[in-house]
LUMDREN-765962 format. One line per 8 residues: number of its first residue (from 1); their letters; for each residue x, y, z of N, C-alpha, C. Coordinates in steps of 0.2 Angstrom, whole numbers. Each point is the difference from the previous one (the first is absolute). Example, Ala and Ser with C-alpha at 12.3 -4.5 7.8 and 13.67 -1.06 7.14 Angstrom:
// residues 2
1) as) 66/-28/39/-4/6/0/4/6/0; -2/5/-4/4/6/1/-4/5/3 .
***
This chain:
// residues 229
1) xxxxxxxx) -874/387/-350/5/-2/6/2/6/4; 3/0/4/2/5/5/9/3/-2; -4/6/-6/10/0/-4/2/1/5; -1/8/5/4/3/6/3/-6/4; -2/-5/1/0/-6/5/6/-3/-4; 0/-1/-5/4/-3/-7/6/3/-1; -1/7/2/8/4/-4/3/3/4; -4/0/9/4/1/4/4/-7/2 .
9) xxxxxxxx) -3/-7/0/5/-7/2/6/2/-8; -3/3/-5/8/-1/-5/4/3/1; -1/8/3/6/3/2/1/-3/7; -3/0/3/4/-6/8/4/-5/-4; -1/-2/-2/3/-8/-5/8/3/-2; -1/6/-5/7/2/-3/3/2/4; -5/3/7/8/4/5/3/-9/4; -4/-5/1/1/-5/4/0/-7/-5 .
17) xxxxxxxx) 6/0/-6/-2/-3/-4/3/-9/4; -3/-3/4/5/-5/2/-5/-5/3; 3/-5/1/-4/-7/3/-3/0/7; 2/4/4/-2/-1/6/-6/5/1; 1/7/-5/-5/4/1/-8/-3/-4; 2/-2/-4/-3/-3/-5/-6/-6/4; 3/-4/6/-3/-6/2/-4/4/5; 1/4/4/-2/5/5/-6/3/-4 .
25) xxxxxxxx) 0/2/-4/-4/2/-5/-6/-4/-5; 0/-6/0/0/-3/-3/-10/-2/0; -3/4/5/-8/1/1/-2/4/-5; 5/6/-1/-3/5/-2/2/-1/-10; 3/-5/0/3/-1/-7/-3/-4/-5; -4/-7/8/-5/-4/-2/-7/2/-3; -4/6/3/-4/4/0/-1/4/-8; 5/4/2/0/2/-8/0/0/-4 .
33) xxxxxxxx) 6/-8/-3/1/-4/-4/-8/-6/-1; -4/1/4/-6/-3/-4/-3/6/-1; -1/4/4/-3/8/-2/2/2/-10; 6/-3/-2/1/1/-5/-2/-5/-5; 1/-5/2/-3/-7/-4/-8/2/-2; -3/7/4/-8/0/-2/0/4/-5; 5/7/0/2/3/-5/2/-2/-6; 4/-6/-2/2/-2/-4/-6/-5/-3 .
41) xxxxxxxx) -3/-3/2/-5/-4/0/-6/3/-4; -2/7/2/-4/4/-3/4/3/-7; 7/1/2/2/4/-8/-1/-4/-5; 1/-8/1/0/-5/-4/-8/-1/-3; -5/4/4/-3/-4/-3/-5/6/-4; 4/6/1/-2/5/-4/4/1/-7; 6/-3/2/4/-1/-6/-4/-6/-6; -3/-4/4/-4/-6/-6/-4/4/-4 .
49) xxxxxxxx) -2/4/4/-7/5/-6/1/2/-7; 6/1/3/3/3/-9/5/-6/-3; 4/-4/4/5/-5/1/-5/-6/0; -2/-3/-2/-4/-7/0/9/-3/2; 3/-2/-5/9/-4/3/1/1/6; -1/4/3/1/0/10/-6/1/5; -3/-2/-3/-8/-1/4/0/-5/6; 7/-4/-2/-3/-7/4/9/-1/4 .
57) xxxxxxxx) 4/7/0/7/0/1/-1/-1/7; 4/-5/6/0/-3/7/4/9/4; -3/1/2/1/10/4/7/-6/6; -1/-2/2/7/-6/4/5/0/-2; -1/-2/-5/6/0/-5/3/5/-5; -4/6/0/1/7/-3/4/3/5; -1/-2/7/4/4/4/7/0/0; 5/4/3/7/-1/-2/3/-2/8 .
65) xxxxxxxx) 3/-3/0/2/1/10/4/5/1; 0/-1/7/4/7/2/8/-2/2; 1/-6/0/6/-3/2/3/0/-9; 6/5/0/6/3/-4/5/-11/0; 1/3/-6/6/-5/-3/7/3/1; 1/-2/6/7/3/2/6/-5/-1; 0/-5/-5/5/-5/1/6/4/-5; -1/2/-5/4/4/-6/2/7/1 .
73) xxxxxxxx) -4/4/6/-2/6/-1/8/4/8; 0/6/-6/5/5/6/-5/3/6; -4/1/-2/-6/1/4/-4/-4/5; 3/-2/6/-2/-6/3/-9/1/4; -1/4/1/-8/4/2/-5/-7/1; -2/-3/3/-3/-7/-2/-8/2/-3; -4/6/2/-6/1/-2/0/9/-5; -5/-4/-4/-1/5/-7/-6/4/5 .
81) xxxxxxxx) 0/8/-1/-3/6/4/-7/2/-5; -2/-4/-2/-6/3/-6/-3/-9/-1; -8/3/0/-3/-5/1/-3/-1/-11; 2/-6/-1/-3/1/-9/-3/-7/-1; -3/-1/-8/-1/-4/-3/-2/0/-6; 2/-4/-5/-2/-1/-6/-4/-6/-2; -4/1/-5/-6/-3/-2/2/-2/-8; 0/-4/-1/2/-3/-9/-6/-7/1 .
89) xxxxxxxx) -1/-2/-8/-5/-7/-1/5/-5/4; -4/-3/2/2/-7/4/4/0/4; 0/7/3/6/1/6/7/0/-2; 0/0/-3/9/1/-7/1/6/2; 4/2/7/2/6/1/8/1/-4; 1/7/-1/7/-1/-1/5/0/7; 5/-1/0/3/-4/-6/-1/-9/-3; -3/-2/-3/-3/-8/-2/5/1/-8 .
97) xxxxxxxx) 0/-5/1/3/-4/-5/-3/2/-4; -7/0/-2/-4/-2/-6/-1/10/-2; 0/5/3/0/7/0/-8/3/-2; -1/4/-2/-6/5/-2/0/4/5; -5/5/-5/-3/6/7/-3/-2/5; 3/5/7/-3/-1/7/-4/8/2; -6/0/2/-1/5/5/4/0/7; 4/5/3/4/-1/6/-2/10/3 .
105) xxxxxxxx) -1/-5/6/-1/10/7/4/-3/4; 1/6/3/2/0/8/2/5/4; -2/0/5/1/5/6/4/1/3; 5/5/2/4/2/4/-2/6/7; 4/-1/3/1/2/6/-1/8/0; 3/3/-6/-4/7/-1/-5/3/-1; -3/-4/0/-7/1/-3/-3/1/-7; 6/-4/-5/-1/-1/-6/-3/-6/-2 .
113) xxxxxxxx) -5/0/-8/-1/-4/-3/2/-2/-7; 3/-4/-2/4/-2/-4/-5/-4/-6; -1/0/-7/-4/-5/-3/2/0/-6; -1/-5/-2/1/0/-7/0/-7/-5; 5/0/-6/-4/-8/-4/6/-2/-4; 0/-2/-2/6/-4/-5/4/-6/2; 6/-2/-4/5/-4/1/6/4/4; 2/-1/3/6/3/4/6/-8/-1 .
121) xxxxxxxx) 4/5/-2/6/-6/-1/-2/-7/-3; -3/-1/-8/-5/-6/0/9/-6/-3; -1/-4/2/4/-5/-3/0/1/-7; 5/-1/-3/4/-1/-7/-3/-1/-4; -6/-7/1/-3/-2/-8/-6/6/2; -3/5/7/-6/5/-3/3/5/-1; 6/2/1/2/5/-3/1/0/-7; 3/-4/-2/1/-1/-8/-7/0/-3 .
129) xxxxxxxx) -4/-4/2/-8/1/-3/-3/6/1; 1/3/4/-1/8/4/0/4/-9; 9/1/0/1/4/-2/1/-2/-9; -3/-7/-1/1/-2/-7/-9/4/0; -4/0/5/-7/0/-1/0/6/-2; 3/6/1/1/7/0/1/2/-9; 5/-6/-4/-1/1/-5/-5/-5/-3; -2/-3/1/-5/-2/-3/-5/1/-2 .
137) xxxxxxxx) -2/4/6/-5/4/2/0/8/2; 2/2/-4/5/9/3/-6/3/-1; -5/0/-5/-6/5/0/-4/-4/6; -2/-5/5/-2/0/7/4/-1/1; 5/2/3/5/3/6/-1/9/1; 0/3/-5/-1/5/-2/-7/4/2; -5/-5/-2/-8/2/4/2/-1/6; 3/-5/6/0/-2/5/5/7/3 .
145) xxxxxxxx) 5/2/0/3/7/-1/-5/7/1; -3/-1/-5/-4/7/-1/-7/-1/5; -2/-5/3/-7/-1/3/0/4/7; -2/5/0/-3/5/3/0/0/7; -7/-8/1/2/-1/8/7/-1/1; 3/-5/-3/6/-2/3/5/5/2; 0/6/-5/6/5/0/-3/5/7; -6/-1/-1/0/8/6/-2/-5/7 .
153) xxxxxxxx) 1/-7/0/2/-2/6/8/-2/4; 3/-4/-5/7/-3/1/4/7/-5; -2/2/-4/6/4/-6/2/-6/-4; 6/2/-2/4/-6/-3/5/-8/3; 0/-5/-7/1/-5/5/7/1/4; 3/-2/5/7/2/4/4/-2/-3; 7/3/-3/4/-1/-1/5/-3/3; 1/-2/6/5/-4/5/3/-6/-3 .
161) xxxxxxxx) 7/1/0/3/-7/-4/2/2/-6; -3/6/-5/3/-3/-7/6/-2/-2; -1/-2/-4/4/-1/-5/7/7/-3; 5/0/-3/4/5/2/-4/1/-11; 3/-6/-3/-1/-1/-7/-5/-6/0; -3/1/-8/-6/-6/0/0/-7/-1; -2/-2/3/3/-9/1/-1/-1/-7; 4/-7/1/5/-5/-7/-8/0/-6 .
169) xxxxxxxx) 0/2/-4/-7/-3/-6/-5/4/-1; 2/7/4/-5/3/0/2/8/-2; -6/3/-8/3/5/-2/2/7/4; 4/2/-1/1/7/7/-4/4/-4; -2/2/-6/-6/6/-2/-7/-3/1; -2/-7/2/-7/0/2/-1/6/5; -8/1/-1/-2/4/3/-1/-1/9; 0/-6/0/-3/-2/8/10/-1/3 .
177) xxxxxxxx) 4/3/-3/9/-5/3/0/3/7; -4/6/1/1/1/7/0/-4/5; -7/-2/-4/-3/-5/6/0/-9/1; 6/0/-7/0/-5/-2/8/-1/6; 2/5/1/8/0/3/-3/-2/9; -7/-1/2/-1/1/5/2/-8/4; 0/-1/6/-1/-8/3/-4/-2/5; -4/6/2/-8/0/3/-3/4/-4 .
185) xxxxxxxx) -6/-4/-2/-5/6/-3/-7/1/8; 0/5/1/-3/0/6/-3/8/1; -6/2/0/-4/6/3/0/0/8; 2/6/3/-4/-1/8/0/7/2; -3/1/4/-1/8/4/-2/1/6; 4/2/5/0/1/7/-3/7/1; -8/-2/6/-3/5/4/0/-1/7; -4/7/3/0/-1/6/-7/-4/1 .
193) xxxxxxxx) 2/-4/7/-5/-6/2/-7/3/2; -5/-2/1/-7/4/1/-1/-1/8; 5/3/3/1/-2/6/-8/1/6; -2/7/-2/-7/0/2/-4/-4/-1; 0/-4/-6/-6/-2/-6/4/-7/1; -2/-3/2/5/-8/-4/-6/-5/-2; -4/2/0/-6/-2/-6/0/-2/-7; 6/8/-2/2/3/-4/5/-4/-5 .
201) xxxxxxxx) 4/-5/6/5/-5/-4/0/-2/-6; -7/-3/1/-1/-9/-4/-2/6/-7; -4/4/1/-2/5/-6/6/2/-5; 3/4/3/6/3/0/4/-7/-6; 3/-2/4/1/-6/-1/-1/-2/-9; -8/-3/1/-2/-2/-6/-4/4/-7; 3/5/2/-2/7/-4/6/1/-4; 6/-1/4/6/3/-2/3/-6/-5 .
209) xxxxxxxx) -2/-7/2/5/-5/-3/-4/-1/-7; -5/1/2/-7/0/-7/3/4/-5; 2/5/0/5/5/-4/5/-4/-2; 2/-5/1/7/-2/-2/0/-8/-2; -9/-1/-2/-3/-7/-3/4/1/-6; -2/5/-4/2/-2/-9/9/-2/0; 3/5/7/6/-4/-4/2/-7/4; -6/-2/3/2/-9/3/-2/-4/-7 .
217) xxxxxxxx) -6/2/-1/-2/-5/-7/2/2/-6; 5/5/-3/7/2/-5/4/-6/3; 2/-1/7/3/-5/3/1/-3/-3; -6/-4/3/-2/-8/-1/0/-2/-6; 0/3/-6/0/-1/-6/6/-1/-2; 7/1/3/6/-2/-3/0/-7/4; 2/-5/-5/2/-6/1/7/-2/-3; 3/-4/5/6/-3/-1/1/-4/-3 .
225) xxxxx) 5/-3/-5/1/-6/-2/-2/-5/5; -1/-1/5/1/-5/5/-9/0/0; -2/8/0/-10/-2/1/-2/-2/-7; 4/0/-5/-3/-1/-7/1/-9/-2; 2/-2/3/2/-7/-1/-5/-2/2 .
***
C-alpha cells in the first residue's frame, strides 16, 4: 500500500481529529482503508502457512474501525490515529467473550509498526486457565520462554497490569509467580515502517509473528473449565 500516503492522512487526522475534517476527507480515507484491507488480506494468508487455524480468518472482520468509543471515555476524540488489525481462528478477535490468542499490527502516523501475539486483557475464565496452564505445564512454558526466535524478536512477554501479589490458590515460590501475577500475556515489538519498500509489509509482517507461533499454540492449549465441559 502507499505507507507515506497512509502516515501523512494519520498525522493530518491527530492534528484535525474531528467530524467535519474527517467527512472532507473522507476519499482519501476510503482509498486507503481498502488499500489496507489488501495488506491484511495477504498477512492472513501468510499467517495460514504456519497457522492452518487462521488460514480462512475474514481480513473485514480483522480490521478494527477508526471510529473510538467515546461514550464512557474522558477523551472525547471521535477517531483512533492508527490504522490496525487482529487475526484470531473464526474471527474471535479480542476482546470476545470466548478469548484466545490474537495476532494484532498497526500503523501510526509516525511511521511506526507495531506487531505482535497473545491475549491482551483475556476474560476471567482465560486468565485462570492462562495461568493454572503455567503450572501445569511449567517445563513448556519454560521452553516457550527460552525459544530463541521469540526472544530476539519481541524479548520478554510485557508485564503491563500485574499483579502487586499472587493471585488467591497460587504458590508465591512457583517458578513462573511472575508471570503468573500478569493480566495480559502478550509479546509485541515496534519498528520503523519500510516506507521506501512497502512490499516489505506483508513479509515483515509474517516473519515477525511466525516468531511468536509457539507461544499462540502453548496458548491454545490452556483450557477453561468452561472449554473442558
Amino acid at each position: 500500500m502507499h505507507l507515506r500516503d497512509l502516515t501523512q492522512y494519520l498525522r493530518e487526522l491527530a492534528d484535525n481529529n474531528n467530524r467535519p475534517w474527517f467527512i472532507m476527507n473522507k476519499p482519501r480515507y476510503d482509498i486507503l482503508r481498502e488499500e489496507f484491507l489488501q495488506v491484511v488480506t495477504e498477512m492472513i494468508a501468510e499467517l495460514g502457512k504456519f497457522d492452518p487455524q487462521v488460514k480462512f480468518s475474514n481480513p473485514k472482520k480483522a480490521m478494527f474501525r477508526i471510529n473510538r468509543d467515546v461514550r464512557f471515555a474522558h477523551d472525547k476524540r471521535p477517531y483512533k490515529t492508527r490504522f490496525s488489525a487482529a487475526v484470531a481462528p473464526n474471527d474471535m478477535r479480542r476482546p470476545s467473550k470466548a478469548g484466545g490468542p490474537t495476532y494484532y499490527m498497526h500503523i501510526e502516523g509516525d511511521g511506526k509498526l507495531l506487531f505482535g501475539a497473545g491475549e491482551y486483557m483475556p476474560p476471567p475464565h482465560r486468565l485462570k486457565a492462562l495461568r493454572r496452564h503455567m503450572v501445569d505445564d511449567a517445563a513448556g512454558f519454560r521452553k516457550v520462554l527460552k525459544n530463541k526466535k521469540l526472544v530476539a524478536t519481541f524479548g520478554d512477554i510485557q508485564n503491563e497490569g500485574k499483579l502487586q501479589r499472587p493471585p488467591k490458590g497460587f504458590d508465591p515460590e512457583h517458578e513462573h509467580i511472575e508471570y503468573i501475577k500478569l493480566k495480559s500475556f502478550f509479546v509485541w515489538t515496534e519498528i520503523d515502517l519500510p516506507l521506501n519498500q512497502p512490499e516489505k509489509l506483508v513479509p515483515i509482517l509474517a516473519a515477525g509473528l511466525k516468531d511468536a507461533y509457539p507461544l499462540v499454540t502453548w496458548m491454545r492449549e490452556a483450557k477453561s473449565d468452561e472449554e473442558e465441559e
